[in-house]
TIVO-2410 file (N, C-alpha, C; in nm, 3 decimals):
# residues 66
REC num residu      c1      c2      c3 atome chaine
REC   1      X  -1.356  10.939   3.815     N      A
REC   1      X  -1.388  10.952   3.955    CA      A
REC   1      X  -1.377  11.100   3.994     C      A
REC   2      X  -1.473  11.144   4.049     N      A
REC   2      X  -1.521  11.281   4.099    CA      A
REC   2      X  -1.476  11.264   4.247     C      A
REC   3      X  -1.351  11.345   4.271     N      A
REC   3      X  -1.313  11.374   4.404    CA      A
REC   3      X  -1.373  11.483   4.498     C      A
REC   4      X  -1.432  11.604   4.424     N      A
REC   4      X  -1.418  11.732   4.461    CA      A
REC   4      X  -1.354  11.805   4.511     C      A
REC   5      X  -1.365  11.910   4.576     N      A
REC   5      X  -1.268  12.031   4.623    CA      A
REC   5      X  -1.196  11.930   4.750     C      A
REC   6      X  -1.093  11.950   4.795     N      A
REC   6      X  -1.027  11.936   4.895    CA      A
REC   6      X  -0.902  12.016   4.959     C      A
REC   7      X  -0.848  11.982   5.053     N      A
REC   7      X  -0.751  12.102   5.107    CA      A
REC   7      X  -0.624  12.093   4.977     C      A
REC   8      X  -0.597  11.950   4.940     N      A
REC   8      X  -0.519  11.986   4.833    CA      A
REC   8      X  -0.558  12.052   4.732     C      A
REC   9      X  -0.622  12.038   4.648     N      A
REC   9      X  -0.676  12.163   4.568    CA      A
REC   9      X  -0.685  12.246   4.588     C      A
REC  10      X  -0.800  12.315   4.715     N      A
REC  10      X  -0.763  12.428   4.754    CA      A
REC  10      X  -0.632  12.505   4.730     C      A
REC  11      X  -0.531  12.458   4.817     N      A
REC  11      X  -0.398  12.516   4.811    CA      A
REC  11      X  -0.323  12.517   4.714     C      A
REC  12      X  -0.354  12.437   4.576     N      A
REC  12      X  -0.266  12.409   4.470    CA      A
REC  12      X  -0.331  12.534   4.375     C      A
REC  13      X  -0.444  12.568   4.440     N      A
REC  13      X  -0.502  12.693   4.347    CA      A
REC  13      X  -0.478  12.834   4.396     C      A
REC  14      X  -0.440  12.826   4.550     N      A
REC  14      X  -0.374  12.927   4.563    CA      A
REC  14      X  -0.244  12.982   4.537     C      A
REC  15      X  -0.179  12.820   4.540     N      A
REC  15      X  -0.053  12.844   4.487    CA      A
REC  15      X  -0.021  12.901   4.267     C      A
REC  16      X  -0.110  12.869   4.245     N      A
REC  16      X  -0.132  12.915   4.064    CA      A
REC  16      X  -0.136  13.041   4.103     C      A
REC  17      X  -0.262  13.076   4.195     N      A
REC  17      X  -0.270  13.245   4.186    CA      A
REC  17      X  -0.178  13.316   4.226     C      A
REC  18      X  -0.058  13.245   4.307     N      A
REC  18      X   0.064  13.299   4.355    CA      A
REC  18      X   0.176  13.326   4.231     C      A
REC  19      X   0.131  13.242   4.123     N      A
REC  19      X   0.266  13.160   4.047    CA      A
REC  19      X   0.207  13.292   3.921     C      A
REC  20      X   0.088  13.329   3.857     N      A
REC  20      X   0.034  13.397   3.821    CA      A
REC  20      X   0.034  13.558   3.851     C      A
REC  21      X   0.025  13.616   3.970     N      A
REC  21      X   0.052  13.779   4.038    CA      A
REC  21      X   0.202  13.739   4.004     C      A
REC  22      X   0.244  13.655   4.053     N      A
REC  22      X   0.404  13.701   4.096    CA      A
REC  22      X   0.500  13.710   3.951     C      A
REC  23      X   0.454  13.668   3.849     N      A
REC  23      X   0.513  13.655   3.680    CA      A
REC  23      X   0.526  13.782   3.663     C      A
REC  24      X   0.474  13.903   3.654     N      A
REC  24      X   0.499  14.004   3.597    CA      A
REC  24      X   0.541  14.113   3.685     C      A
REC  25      X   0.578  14.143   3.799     N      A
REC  25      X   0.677  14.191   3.828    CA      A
REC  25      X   0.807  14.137   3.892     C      A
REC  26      X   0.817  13.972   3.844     N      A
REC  26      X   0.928  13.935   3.844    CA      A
REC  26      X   1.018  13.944   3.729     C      A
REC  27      X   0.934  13.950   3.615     N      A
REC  27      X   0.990  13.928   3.436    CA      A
REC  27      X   0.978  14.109   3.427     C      A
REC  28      X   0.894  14.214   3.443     N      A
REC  28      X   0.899  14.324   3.368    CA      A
REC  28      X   0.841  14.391   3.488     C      A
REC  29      X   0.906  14.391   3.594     N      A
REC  29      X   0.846  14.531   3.700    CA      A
REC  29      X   0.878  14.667   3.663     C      A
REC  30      X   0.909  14.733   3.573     N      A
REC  30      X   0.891  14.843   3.548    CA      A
REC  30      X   0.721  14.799   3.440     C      A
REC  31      X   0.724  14.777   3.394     N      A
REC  31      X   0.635  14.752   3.300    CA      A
REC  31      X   0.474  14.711   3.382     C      A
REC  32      X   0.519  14.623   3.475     N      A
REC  32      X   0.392  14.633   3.624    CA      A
REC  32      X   0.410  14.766   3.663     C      A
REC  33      X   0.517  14.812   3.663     N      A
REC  33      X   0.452  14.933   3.789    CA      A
REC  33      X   0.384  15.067   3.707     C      A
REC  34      X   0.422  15.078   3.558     N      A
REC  34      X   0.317  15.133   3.482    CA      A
REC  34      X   0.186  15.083   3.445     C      A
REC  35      X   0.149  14.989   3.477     N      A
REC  35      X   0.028  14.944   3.471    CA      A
REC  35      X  -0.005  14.916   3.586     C      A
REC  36      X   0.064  14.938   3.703     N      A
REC  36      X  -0.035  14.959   3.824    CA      A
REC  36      X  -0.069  15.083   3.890     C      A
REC  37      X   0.053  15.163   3.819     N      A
REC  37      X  -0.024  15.346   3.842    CA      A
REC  37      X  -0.131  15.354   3.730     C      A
REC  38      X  -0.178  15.305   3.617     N      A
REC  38      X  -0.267  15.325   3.516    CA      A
REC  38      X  -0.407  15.267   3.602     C      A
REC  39      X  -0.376  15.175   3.634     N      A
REC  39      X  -0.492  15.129   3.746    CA      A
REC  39      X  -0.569  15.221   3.829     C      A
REC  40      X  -0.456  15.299   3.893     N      A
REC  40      X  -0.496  15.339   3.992    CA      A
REC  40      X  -0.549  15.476   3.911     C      A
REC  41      X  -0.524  15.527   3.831     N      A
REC  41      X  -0.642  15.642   3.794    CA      A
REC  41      X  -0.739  15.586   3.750     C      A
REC  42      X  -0.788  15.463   3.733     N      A
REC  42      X  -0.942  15.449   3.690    CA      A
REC  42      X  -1.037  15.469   3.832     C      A
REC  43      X  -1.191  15.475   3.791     N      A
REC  43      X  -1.260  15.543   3.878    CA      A
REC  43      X  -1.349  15.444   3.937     C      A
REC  44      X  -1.395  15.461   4.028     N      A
REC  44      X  -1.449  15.331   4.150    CA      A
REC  44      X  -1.545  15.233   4.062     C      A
REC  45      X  -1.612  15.304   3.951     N      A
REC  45      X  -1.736  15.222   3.902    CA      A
REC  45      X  -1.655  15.120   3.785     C      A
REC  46      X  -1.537  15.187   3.712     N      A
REC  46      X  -1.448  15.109   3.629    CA      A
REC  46      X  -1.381  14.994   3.692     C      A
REC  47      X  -1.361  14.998   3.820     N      A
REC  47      X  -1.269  14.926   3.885    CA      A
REC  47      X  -1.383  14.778   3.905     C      A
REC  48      X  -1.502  14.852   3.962     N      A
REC  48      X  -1.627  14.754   3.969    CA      A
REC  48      X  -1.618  14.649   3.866     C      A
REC  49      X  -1.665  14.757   3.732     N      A
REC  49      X  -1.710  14.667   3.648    CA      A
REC  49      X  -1.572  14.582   3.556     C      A
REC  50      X  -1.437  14.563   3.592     N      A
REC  50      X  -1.335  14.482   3.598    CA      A
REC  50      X  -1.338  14.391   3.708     C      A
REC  51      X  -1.383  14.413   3.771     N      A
REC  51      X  -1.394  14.298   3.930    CA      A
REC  51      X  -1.488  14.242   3.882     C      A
REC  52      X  -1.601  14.227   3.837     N      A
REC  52      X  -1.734  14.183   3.827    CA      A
REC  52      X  -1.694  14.116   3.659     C      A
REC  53      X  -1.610  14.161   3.589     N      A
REC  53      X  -1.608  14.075   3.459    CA      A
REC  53      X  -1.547  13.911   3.518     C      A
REC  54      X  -1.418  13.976   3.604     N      A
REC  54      X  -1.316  13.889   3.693    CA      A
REC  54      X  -1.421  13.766   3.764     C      A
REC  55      X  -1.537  13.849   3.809     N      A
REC  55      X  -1.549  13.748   3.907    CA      A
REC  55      X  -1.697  13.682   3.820     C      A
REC  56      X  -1.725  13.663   3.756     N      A
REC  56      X  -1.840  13.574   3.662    CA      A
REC  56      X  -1.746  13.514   3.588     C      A
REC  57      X  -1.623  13.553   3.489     N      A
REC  57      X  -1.545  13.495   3.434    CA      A
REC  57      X  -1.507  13.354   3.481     C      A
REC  58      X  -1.450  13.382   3.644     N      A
REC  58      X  -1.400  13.261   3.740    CA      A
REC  58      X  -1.512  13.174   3.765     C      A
REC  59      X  -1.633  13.235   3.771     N      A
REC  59      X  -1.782  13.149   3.792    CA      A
REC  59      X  -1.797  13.021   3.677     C      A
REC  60      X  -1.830  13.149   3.586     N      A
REC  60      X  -1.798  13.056   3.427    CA      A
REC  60      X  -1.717  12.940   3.412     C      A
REC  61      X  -1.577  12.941   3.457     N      A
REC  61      X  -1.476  12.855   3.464    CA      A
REC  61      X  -1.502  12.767   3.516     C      A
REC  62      X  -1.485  12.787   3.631     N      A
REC  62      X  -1.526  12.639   3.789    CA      A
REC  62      X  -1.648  12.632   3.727     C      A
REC  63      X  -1.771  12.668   3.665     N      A
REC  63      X  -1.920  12.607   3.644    CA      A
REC  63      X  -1.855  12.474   3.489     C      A
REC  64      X  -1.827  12.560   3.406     N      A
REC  64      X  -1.729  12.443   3.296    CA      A
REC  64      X  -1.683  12.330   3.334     C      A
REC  65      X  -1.531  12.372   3.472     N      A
REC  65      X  -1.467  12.242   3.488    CA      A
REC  65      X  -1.564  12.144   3.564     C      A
REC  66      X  -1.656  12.189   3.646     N      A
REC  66      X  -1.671  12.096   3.727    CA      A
REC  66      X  -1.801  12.051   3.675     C      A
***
């Protein structure tokens, strides 16, 4: 049985993406915060084309599960 999206889902997926950011500078925040100054010297078109892998990746996914 095919439910689809609903407010519970919704929120149970925001809550992963919460449970997910929040792992690594709870376990190794020095270790985040060198890889979030490394971040920040990459250059607007690098940053792009990491957002754009990110966001077809997630396409890909939800097109799979569902």
């Amino acid at each position: 049985m095919q439910e689809g999206l609903n407010s519970t889902t919704f929120w149970l997926a925001m809550a992963l993406v919460l449970l997910i950011e929040g792992f690594m500078p709870f376990v190794s925040p020095a270790t985040w915060r060198r890889t979030f100054l490394q971040i920040l010297q990459l250059d607007d078109g690098q940053l792009r084309f990491f957002g754009l892998c990110s966001l077809l990746l997630g396409v890909l996914l939800i097109w799979w599960l569902v």
